[in-house]
C-alpha positions in Angstrom: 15.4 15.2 -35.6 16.0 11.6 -34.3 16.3 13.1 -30.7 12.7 14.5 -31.1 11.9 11.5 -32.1 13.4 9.5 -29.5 11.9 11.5 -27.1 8.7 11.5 -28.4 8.3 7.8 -28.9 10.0 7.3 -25.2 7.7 10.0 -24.0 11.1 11.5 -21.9 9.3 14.1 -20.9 7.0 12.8 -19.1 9.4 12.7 -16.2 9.0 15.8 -15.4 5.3 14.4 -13.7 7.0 11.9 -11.5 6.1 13.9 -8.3 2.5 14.6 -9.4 2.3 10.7 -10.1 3.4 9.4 -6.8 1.9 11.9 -5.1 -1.6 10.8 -6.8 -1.0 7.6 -6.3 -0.3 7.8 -2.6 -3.2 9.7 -2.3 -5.5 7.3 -4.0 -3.8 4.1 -2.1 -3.2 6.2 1.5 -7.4 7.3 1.7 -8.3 3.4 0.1 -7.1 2.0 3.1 -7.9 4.5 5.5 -11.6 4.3 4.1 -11.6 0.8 3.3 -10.9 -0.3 7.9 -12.4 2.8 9.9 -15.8 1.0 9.8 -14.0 -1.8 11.3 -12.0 0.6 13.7 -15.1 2.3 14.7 -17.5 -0.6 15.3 -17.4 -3.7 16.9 -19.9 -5.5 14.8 -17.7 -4.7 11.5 -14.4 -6.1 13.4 -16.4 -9.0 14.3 -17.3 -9.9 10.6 -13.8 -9.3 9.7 -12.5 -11.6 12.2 -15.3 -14.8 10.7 -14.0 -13.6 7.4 -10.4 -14.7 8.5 -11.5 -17.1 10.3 -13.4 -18.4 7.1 -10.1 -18.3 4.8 -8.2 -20.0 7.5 -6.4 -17.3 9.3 -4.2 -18.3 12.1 -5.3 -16.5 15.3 -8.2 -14.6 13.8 -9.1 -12.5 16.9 -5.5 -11.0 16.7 -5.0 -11.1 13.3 -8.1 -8.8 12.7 -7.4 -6.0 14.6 -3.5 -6.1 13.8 -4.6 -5.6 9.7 -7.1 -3.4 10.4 -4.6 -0.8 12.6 -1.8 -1.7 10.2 -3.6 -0.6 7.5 -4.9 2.4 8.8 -1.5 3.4 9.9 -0.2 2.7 6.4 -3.0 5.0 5.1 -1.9 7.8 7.1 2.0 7.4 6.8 1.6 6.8 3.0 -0.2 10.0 2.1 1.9 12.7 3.5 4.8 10.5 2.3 6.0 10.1 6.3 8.4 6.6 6.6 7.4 5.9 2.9 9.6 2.7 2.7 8.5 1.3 5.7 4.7 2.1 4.8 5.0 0.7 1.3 7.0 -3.0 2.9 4.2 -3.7 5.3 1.9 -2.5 2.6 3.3 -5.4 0.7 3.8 -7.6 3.6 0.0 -7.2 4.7 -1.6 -8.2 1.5 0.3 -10.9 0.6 -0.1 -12.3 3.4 -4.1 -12.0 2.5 -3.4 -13.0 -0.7 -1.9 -16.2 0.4 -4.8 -16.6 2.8 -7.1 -16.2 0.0 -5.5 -18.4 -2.8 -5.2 -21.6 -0.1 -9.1 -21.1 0.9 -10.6 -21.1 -2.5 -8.3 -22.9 -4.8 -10.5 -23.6 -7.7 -12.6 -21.0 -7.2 -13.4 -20.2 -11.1 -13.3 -16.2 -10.7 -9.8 -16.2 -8.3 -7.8 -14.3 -10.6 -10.8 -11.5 -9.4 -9.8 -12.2 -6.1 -6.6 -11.5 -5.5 -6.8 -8.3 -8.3 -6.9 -5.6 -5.3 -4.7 -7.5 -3.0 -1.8 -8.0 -5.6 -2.5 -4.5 -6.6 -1.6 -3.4 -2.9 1.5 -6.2 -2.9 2.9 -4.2 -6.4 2.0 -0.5 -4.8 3.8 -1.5 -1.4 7.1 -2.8 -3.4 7.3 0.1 -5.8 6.5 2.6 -2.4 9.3 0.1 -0.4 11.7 0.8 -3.3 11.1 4.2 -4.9 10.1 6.1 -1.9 7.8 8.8 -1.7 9.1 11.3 -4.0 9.8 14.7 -3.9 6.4 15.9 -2.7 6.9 14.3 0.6 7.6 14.1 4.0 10.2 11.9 3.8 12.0 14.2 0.8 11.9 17.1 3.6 13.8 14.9 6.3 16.3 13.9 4.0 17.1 18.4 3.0 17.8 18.4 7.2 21.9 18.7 7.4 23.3 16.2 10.2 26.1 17.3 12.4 28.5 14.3 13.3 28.1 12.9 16.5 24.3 14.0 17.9 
């Protein structure tokens, strides 16, 4: 009885939907990103206005810095949702968007709605570390590498 109950209230069973979860969720975040830069990718005008928004929030180097987010992220995107180099994905993930987060916070300290502001790039910092640390799960790329016996010395 108290191990039903245990369970119940710990909700153990849920584990069970780990790889649906991640899977979901690297889904979601992978096709975000991928949506969210191929308009800059695919037209000049769009990188352009990305490159005055950096240059608006006080982005070092603007006209590199642009272009380098933009392809990062799209590469992110596509690593993240077949679960390819997971860990590596999820670290720049996190790397990328705190770096805009930083950007962000410096430029409009005091600005009464900030909190607003950083929401989706914080959300991308916390999906990055959890990706950087957990991996991609079982439904993944990376889970079919790691099934491929090594033979010493190739």
């Amino acid at each position: 009885m108290l191990i039903r109950l245990r369970r119940f209230l710990l909700l153990s069973g849920q584990t069970r939907y780990a790889p649906h979860a991640f899977f979901a969720l690297r889904l979601y975040i992978g096709t975000y990103l991928i949506w969210g830069v191929v308009g800059s990718i695919l037209s000049d005008r769009n990188m352009a206005n990305f490159e005055g928004f950096l240059r608006v929030i006080g982005s070092p180097w603007p006209e590199l810095a642009a272009p380098l987010s933009v392809w990062t992220q799209f590469l992110i995107g596509w690593l993240i949702i077949p679960g390819l180099f997971t860990r590596w994905a999820g670290l720049l993930l996190a790397i990328n968007f705190l770096v805009a987060m930083v950007l962000i916070a410096t430029s409009q300290w005091g600005y009464p709605r900030l909190d607003r502001e950083l929401f989706g790039p914080s959300i991308c910092v916390l999906v990055g570390v959890v990706l950087a640390t957990h991996g991609a799960d079982r439904w993944s790329l990376d889970a079919l590498f790691e099934q491929i016996p090594l033979r010493p010395g190739r």
